[in-house]
N, C-alpha and C positions, 0 to 999 in steps of 0.2 A: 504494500500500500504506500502509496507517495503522499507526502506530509505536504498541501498547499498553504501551510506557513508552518512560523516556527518561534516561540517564544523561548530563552536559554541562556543560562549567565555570559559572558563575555569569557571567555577562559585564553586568548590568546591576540596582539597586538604584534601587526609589523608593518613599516613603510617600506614599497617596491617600489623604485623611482618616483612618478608622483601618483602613486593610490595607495591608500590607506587600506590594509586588509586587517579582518577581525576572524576571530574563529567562535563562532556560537552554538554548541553543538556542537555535530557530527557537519555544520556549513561552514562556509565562509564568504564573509559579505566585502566588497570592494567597495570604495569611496574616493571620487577624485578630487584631488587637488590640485585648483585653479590659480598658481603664483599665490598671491595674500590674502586673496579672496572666497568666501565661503566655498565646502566643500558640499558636492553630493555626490548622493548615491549612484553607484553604477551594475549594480546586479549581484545577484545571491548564485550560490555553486554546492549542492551536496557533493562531498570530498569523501568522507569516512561515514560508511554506512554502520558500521560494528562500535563505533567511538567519538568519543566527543574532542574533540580540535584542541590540543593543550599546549602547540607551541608553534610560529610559523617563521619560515628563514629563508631570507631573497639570498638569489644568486648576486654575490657583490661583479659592478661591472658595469660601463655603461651601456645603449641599446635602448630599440624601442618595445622591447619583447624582454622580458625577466622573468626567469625562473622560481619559481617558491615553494618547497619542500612541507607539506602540511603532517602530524604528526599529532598523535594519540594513542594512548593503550599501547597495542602490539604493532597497529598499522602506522603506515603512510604514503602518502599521495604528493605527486607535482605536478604542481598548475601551472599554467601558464600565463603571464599577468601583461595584455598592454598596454602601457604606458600610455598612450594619447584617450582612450575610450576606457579605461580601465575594464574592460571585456576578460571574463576568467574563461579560459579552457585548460582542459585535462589532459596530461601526458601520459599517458596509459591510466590503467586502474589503480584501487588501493591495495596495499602488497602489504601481506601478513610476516612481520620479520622474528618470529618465533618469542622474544620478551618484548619489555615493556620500554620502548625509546625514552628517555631523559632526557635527549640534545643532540639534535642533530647538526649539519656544518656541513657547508662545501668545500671540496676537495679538488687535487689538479685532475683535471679531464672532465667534469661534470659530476664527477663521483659525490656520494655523500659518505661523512663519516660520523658517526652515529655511536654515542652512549647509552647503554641498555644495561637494564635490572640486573640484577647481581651482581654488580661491577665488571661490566666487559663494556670493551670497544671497540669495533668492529671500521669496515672499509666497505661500502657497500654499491657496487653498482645494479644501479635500479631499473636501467632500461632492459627489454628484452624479456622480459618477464619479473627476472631481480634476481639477484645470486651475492655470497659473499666473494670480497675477494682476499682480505685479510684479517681474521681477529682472533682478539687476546683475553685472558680474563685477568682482571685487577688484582694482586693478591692486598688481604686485608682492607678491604674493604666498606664489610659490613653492609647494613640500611643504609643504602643510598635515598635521599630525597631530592635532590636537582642534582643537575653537571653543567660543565661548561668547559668546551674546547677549544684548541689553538694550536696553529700549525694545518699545511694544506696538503703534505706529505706523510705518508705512513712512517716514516723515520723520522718526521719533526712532532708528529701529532701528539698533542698533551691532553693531559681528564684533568679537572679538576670537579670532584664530587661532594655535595654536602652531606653529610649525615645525620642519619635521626640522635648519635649524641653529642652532636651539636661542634664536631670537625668539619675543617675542610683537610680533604687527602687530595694530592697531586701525585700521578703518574705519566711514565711516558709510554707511549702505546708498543715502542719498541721495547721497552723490557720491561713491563708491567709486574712480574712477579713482586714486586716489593713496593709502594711507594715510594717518592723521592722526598715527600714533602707535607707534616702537619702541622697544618694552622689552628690553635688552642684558644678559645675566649668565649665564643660564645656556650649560654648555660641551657639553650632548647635548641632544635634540630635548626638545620639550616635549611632555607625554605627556597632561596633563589640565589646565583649569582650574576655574576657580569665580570667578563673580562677586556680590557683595553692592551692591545699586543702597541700600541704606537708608546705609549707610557710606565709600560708591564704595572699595573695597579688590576688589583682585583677587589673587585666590592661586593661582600656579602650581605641577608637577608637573614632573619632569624626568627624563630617564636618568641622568643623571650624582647621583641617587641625591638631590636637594638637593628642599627646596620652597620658595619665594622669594613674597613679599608683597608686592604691589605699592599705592599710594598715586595711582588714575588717576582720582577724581573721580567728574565722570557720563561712562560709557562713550561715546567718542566727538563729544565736548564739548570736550574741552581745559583744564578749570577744575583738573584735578587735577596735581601738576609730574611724577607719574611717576616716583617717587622710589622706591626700594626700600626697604623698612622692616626688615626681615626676611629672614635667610638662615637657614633650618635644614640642618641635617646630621644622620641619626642612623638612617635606612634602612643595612642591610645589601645593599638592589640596586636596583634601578629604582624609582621609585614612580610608580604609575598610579593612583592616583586621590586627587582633593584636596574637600577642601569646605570651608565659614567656619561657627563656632561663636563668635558674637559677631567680635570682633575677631582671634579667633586661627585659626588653619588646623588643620584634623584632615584626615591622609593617611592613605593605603593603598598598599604597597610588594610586589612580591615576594617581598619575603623573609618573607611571610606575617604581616608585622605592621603593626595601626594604629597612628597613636603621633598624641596630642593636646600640640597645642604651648604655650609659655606666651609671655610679652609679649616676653621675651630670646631668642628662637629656640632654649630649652632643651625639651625633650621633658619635658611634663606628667605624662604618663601612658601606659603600653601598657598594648592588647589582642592577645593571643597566641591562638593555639589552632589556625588551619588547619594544614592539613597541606602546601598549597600555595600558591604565590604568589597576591595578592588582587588582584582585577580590580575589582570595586563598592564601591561606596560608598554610603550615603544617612545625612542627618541630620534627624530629627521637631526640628522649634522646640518644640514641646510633650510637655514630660517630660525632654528631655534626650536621646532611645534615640540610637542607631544601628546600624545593618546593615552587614554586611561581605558579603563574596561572592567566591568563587575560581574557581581550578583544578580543584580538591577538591571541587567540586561542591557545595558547602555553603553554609547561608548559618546564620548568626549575628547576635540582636538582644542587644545590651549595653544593659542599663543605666547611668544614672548611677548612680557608686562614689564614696568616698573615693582620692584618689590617698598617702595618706601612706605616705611610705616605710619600712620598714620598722627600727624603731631598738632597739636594746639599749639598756639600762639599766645599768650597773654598779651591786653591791650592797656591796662594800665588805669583803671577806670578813676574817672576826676571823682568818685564819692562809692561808697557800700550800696553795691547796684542790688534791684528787688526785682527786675523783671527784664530779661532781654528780648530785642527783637529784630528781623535782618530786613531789613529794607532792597536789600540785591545783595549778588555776591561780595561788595565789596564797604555798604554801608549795614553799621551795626547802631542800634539805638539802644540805650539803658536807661531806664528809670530807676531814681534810687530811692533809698528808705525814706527819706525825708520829703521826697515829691520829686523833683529837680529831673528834669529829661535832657539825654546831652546827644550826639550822633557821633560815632566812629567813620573819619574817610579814610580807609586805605589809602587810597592814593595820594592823599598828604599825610598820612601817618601820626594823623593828630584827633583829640575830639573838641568837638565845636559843642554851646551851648545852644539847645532848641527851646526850652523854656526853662524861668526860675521856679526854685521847689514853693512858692505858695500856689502859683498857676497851674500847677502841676496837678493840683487835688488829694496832697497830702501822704501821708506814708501806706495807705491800701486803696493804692492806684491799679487800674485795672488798663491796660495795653494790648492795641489791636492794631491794623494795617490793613488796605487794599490796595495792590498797586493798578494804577491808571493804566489805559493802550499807551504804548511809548515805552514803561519800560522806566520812566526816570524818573516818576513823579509819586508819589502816592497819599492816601489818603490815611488821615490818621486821627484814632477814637484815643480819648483819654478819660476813661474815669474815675472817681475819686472815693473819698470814703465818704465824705459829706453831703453826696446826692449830686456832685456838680459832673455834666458832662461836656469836653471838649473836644471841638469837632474841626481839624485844620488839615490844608497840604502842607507835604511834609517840607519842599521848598520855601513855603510862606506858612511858616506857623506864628507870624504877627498877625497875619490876618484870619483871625479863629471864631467861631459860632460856637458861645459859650450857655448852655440850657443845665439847668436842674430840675430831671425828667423824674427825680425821685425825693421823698422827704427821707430816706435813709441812703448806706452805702449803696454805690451800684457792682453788683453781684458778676455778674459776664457781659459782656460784650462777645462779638462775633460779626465779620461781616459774612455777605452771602451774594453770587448775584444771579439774578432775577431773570426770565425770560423774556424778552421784548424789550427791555430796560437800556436808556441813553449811554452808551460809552463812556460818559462822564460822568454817569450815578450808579453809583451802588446803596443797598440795603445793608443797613447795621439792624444788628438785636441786641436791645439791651434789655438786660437782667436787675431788679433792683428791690428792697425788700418784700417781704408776705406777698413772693412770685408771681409778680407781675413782669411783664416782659413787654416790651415797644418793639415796635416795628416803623425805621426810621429811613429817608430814601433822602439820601446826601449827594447833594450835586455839585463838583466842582465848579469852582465859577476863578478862572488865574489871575493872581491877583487880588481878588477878596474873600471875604468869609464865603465858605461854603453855604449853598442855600439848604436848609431842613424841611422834610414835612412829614407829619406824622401819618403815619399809613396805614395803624391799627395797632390795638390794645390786646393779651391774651395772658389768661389765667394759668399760670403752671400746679399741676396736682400735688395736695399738701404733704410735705416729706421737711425732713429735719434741716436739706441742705436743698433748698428751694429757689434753684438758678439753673438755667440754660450754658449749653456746655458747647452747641454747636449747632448747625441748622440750615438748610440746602430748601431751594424753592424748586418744585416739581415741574414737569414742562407742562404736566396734564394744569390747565386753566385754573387758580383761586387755589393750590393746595402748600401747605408748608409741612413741612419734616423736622424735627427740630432733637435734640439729645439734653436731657438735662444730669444734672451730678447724681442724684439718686440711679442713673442707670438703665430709665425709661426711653422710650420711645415715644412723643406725641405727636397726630395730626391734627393741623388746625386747617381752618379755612381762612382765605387769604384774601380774597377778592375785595377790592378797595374803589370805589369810583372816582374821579376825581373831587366832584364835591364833597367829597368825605374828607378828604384829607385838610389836616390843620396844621397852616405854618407855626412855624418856632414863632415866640412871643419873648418879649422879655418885658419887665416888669420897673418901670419907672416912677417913682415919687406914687407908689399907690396904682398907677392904669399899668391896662394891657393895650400898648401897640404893635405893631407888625414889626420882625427888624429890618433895621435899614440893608439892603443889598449890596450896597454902594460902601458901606464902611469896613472899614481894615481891623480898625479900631476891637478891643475884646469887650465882647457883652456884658451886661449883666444877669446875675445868676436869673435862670425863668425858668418856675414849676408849670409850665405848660396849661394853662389854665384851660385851655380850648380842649384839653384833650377827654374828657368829661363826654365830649361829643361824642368822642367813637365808644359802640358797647365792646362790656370785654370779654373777650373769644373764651369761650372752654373747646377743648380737644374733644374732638370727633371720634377719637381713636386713641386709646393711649396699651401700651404694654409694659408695666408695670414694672421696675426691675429688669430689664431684658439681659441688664449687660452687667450687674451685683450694683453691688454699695458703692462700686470703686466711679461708678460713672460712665456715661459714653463721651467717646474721644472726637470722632468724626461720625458725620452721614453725607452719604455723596450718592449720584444717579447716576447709572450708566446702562444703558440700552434697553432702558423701561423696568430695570432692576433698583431698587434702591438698597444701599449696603451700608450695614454702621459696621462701627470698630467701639472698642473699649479696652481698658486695664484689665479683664480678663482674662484678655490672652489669646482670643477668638473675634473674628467678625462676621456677621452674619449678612446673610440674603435675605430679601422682602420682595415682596411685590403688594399691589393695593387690590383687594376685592370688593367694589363696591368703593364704599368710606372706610374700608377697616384694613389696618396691616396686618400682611400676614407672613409669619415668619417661614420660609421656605428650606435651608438649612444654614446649619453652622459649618465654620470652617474654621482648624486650626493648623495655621500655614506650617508651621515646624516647632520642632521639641526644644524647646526651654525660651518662645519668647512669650515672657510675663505680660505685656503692654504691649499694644497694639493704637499706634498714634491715628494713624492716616494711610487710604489707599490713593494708590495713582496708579492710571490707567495709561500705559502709553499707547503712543500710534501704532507700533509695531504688533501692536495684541500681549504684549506683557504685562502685569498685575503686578505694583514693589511695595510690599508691605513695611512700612514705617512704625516702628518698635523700639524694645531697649531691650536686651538680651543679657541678665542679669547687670553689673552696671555698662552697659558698653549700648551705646544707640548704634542701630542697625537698619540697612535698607535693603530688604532680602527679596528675592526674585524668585515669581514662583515658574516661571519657565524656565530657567536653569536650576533651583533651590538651592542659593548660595547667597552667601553674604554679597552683594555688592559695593556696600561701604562698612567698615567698623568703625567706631570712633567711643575709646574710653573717656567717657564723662562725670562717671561717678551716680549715673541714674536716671531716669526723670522724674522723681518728686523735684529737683529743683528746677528753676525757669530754664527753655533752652527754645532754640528757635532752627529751622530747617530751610533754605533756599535752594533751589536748582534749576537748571535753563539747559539747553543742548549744550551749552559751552563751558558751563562749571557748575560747582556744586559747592555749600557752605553751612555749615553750624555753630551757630554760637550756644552758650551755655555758660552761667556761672559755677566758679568753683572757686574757694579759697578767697572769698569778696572782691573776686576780680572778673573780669568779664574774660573769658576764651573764646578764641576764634581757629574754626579748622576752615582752609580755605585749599580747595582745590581741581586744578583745569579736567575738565570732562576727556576721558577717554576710552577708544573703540573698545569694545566688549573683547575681553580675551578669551575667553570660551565659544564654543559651537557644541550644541546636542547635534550629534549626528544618528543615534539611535536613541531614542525616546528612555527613562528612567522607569522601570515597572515598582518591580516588589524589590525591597530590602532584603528581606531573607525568603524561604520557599513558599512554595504556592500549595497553601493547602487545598484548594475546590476552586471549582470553573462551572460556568454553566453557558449557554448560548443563550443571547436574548431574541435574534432572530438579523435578517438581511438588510440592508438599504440599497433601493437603487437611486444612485445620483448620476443626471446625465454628466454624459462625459468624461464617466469614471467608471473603473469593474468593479461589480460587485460588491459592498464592503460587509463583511461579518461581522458584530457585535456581541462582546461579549462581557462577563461580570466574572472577575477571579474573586478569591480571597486569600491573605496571605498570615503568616504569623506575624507580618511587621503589624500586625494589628488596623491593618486598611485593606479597603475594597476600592476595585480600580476594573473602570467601566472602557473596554478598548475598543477599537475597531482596528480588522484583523485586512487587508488584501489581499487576495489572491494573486495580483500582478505583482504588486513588490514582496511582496511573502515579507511583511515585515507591522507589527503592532504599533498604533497610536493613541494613549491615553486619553480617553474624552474629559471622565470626571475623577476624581478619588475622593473615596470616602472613609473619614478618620474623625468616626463617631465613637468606635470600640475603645477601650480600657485593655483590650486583654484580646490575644491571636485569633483569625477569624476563620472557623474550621469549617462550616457550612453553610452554603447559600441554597435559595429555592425560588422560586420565577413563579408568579399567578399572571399570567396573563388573561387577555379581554376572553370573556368566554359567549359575548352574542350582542346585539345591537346596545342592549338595556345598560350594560356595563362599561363603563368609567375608562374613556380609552379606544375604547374601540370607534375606529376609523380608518382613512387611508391617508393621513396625513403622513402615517411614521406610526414607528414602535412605540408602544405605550404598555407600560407593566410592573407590575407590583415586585419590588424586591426585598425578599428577608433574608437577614446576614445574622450569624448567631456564632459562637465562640463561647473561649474563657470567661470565668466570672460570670459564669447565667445570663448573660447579657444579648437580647435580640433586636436589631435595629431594622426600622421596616421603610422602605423610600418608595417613590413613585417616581419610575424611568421613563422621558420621551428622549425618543431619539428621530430624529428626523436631519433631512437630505441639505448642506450647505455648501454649495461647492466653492463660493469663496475663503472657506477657510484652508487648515492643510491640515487636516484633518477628512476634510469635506465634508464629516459629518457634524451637527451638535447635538449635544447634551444639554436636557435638564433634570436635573434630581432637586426633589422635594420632599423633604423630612415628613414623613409621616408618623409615625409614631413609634416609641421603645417600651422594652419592658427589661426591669434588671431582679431578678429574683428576691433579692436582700432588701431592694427596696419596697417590693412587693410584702414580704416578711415584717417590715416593721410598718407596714398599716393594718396589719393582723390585730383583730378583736384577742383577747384571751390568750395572746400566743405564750404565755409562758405554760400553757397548759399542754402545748404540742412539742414536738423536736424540731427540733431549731435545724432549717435548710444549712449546707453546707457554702457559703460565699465561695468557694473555688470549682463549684458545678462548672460543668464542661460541656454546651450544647454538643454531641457529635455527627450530630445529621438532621435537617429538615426536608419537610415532604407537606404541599399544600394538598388540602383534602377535595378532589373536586366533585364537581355539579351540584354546589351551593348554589340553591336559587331562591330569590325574592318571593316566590310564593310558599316556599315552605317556613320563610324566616318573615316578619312584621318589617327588619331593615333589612339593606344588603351584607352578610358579613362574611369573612373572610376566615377562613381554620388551615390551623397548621398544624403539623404532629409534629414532635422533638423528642430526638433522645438523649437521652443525658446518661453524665457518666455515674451518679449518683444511683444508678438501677431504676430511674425511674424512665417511665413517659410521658409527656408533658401535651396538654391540645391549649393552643392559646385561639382566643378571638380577635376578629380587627373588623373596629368602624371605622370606615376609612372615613366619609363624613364627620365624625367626632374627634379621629386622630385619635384612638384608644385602642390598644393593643394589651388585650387582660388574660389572665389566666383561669382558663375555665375547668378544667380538667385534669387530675393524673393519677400516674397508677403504677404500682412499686412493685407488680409480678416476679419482674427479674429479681437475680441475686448478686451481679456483676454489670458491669457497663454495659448500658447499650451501644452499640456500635455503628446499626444502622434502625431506620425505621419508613415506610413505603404504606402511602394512603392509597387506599383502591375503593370502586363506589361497588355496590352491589346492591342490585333493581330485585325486589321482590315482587311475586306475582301481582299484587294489587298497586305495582306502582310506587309504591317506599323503599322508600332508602333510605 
């Protein structure tokens, strides 16, 4: 049977002139490279039908046709790689060489010379069927785990082999009986090496987590003393694969990271981003690239980057700054304890005074920013603890629109902007006591005070810490979004007519007049007396806590999705039903970031989640998932502030009562996914959700794994490129995800069914009793590259322990085991609406606990409950299979 794709760790990396070959499986997949510019794919080759591909090795040599030796288990195979199309053919078949290859090597005539299991080393010409022509066995040898040779002659040829206790042995193939040479340090087997014959340095790999450099000459010669030069430390687990970059070693580790060493066995530089441990390696001498290759099935070409480490600046601040904030890369604003606003210019290297600490509004001043089209101008909200708010560009902040929009402090500010809305005006929120909040539309005017008017009044829901946090105007007509510090979600309604609106007032010798337009001059303080006019909004919609105590961070709209973020750690998906939000799922982008500031959406189709990753702010990519920026700041509890534009990138943050500043020029992406990132560790269950046809494309398969890394990951499979593309991943699970189950539409009446696309119910269950239930559409997008999209929509979970402690009486029962292990699920079908009052949905489960579980689901309700189970067994269940069965009278 022939495999029309093929999903399989990465286990092998080599560059053939200019295509990148990968061995996945018993394949191997080609990728060309185009000079500096992005690579692709050039086609897939099954090589070794009996083996999975564990090491591959070009003929050195120029030509537009290069040889490459592919290897695993007992076999191997040579293909033939060209150069201009990167096009693979096969040179004969795959040739069984009686053990197990470790390393094989080209030889003078075409020949290979090849290390195998038990310590031999062999001369192998492979054409013509394949035959030996010279070999030897190693004495004292031992567990071999990798080799590495050198020399192109049977009389020069050297082994050097690792062992599992943790030697390196060097022989020469011409008198192998004895060793010539052991290298002693490492304290776990040796897992990989690499030799440079231009340098004589040998660089080993290790379990025990280390890489060690060795100083042995010409291999197998004797002229080198064997001295170790080099011990690195700096992997988090095993490292498996080593290569030499000049004189220093660049490894690949399990713990999903490369690290390029320096002369002091200091770590140079990381490259991050699998998602699981890395098995390959390859390094191009020309350009600098290198390739990685996993578990995760992915493989990845880096460019040479700058490795500088990320530095702050100190600027020196004229007073004890209490809020930062960056007006552009290159201007930085502080407010300080006492009031006093000053600006930082780079380009004079000085700070300039923007207002004195009484104008200021006192030592719990609240600082915000919009910048204007141009780029150089912006607008800027000040407010105070006394109720005063000040409204100036940042150019002319003598000419300021000064309102006291509250009789107490003012709580939050935020600008926002508006659909339809002038270039020159934006929407401020301001927050101010027993949660009231304005809605303020502030229009540059160059030259003078900014014009105000007041656009609407709204109520925020009574909580301890009763202020707005953030807040995005919806495209759909009259709607606001807003995030307040308790954590909430509220919708309000928006829709303002012009004659509603009331300008700013200010307040002279007793009357209310209009303010002058015309003046520079700063106002006096105005409690808005007009504002009485507008009634004040309650939320239409509010979700109570969405995001905990800590507060939400941001909410943004994008593609008729609305997304928050919070301290939690998580951001979620929305969309609106009706008036009501509805939460559609959670997403948490990677493990250990606490705080989730702000999403941006670039044009490319990348998503870079803005965070702080214990204390270190982070800008991490979920199309590569890698840190894009790091920058140690010590946290965000205290004030800090984020800029960036295609050309740089900028963060200020106090620390130590000074103001810092990280500043730095934008550059090209050094990475490229060239195969997609799956599962971390292995794939416990698969199931198919069913075809898309999208014109102009074949076929595409979709399917839904689960893995132990504790996510489910929704792909589409092609046929034409035999290669997997992640749609969605799902990382609801606490604990490994052992079994999935699929209800699909079962007849017109059901939720789903049509010819739009795929539509169906998925249940994912695992460790810790834990079952998570989504609703899958998949339907046809050929502008993406994917072609297809994804939407997943949380439907509802059930986790047993929490189910346990809403138990009446339970100390009366025995107490469920929290490390129950779903091991199989099975929907129960030809559940129909006339046997049931609603539509509901059953599953069976088996668990390891000896029981079997039947849970229900209102998918309208989003409740997924435990209706049923039964403790027959006396040991695990293993599996479990619903079948319907029609009785004469029609039940079932």
């Amino acid at each position: 049977m022939e495999s029309a794709a093929l999903v399989a760790p990465v286990t092998a990396l080599e560059f053939a002139g200019d295509v990148l070959l990968a061995g996945t499986g018993p394949e191997v997949a080609a990728f060309r490279l185009s000079g500096g510019g992005p690579a692709a794919a050039a086609g897939r080759r099954i090589v070794l039908r009996e083996a999975s591909v564990q090491g591959l090795r070009a003929e050195p040599g120029p030509g537009p046709l290069v040889r490459v030796v592919a290897f695993g288990g007992r076999w191997l195979a040579v293909l033939a790689v060209r150069g201009g199309g990167g096009r693979l053919a096969a040179c004969g078949g795959a040739r069984n060489v009686g053990a197990r290859v470790w390393e094989a090597r080209w030889a003078a005539g075409g020949r290979l010379a090849l290390a195998l299991g038990g310590g031999s080393v062999g001369l192998y010409e492979w054409r013509g069927g394949g035959r030996w022509l010279r070999r030897a066995s190693c004495g004292g040898a031992g567990a071999l785990r990798c080799a590495a040779l050198a020399g192109t002659g049977w009389e020069r040829l050297a082994l050097a082999a690792g062992t599992a206790a943790g030697a390196v042995v060097v022989w020469r193939a011409a008198a192998a009986a004895a060793p010539r040479r052991r290298l002693l340090g490492h304290r776990g087997a040796v897992l990989a090496l690499c030799y440079s014959a231009p340098r004589g340095l040998l660089a080993s790999a290790s379990e025990d987590r280390s890489v060690r450099l060795w100083a042995v000459g010409e291999l197998g010669d004797g002229d080198g003393d064997g001295s170790c030069l080099l011990v690195c430390y700096g992997h988090g687990a095993r490292v498996a694969a080593v290569g030499l970059r000049g004189p220093c070693p660049v490894s690949a580790g399990e713990d999903g990271a490369c690290l390029g060493w320096d002369g002091g066995g200091g770590v140079r530089w990381a490259r991050r981003g699998h998602r699981g441990a890395l098995r390959a390696l390859a390094l191009k001498a020309a350009g600098g690239r290198l390739a990685t290759g996993g578990d995760d099935g992915g493989v990845r070409l880096w460019q040479p980057g700058r490795a500088a480490p990320a530095v702050a600046a100190a600027l020196g601040a004229p007073w004890r700054p209490r809020a930062v904030l960056l007006g552009g890369p290159r201007r930085v604003l502080a407010l300080g304890e006492a009031g006093g606003l000053a600006a930082y210019e780079a380009a004079a290297g000085r700070w300039v005074p923007v207002l004195p600490a009484p104008a200021a509004g006192g030592s719990r001043g609240v600082l915000a920013a919009a910048p204007l089209p141009g780029g150089d101008e912006a607008l800027c909200a000040l407010g105070g603890g006394d109720g005063r708010l000040l409204l100036f560009a940042l150019g002319h902040p003598g000419a300021a629109a000064e309102l006291r929009p509250f009789e107490g402090a003012v709580r939050g500010l935020s600008w926002a902007t508006r659909p339809g809305q002038s270039p020159n005006t934006a929407a401020l929120l301001a927050s101010g006591p027993d949660g009231e909040m304005l809605w303020l539309d502030v229009t540059h005017c160059p030259g003078q005070a900014p014009r105000v008017q007041l656009m609407g009044r709204y109520l925020l829901p009574p909580c301890k810490q009763r202020w707005h946090t953030c807040a995005v105007f919806l495209p759909q007509r009259g709607l606001l979004v807003c995030g307040d510090r308790r954590g909430s979600l509220l919708l309000f309604h928006c829709s303002s007519s012009p004659g509603q609106a009331v300008e700013s007032t200010s307040i002279t010798n007793g009357g209310t007049d209009l303010v002058d337009k015309d003046s520079g001059s700063e106002l006096e303080p105005s409690c808005l007396s007009h504002k009485e006019a507008l009634p004040l909004e309650a939320p239409v919609s509010v979700l109570f806590g969405l995001h905990g105590k800590t507060g939400v961070t941001s909410v943004a709209c994008h593609k008729g999705y609305i997304y928050s973020t919070g301290r939690d750690g998580v951001y979620r998906q929305l969309c609106l039903q009706g008036q009501q939000l509805e939460v559609l799922r959670k997403h948490r982008p990677c493990k250990g970031l606490q705080w989730i500031e702000e999403l941006r959406f670039t044009p490319d189709g990348d998503l870079l989640v803005l965070g702080f990753h214990a204390d270190n702010f982070v800008v991490w990519s979920s199309r590569t998932g890698e840190n894009l920026y790091c920058v140690p700041c010590g946290g965000g509890h205290r004030s800090w502030s984020y800029w960036s534009s295609p050309s740089a990138e900028a963060f200020a943050f106090i620390k130590c009562g000074d103001v810092m500043l990280y500043n730095r020029e934008a550059e090209p992406c050094e990475q490229q996914v060239l195969l997609a990132s799956l599962h971390g560790r292995e794939i416990a269950c698969v199931r198919r959700l069913g075809a898309v046809e999208v014109p102009g494309h074949a076929t595409l398969n979709v399917f839904v794994t689960g893995s132990e890394d504790t996510t489910a990951c929704v792909l589409a499979l092609s046929e034409h490129s035999r290669a997997a593309v992640p749609l969605a991943r799902l990382s609801d699970h606490i604990s490994s995800v052992r079994a999935l189950a699929l209800a699909s539409p079962t007849g017109p009446g059901d939720k789903g069914f049509g010819d739009e696309g795929l539509s169906a119910l998925l249940f994912s269950a695992g460790g810790r009793a834990q079952i998570e239930c989504y609703r899958l559409l998949c339907t046809g997008d050929p502008a993406s590259e994917s072609a297809v999209a994804c939407q997943v929509i949380h439907v509802a979970s059930h986790r047993l322990d929490e189910h346990w402690e809403r138990k009446k009486n339970r100390h009366k029962l025995v107490k469920m085991d929290p490390e129950t292990r779903y091991m199989s699920l099975s929907v129960v079908p030809g559940t129909s609406s006339e046997q049931l009052p609603t539509p509901w949905k059953f599953l069976a489960a088996a668990c390891s606990d000896a029981s079997v579980r039947v849970f229900g689901l209102l998918e309208a309700a989003r409740k997924l409950v435990l209706v049923a189970e039964s403790f027959h067994h006396q040991r695990c269940v293993l599996k479990v299979e619903a079948f319907l069965h029609v009785r004469a009278g029609g039940e079932r």
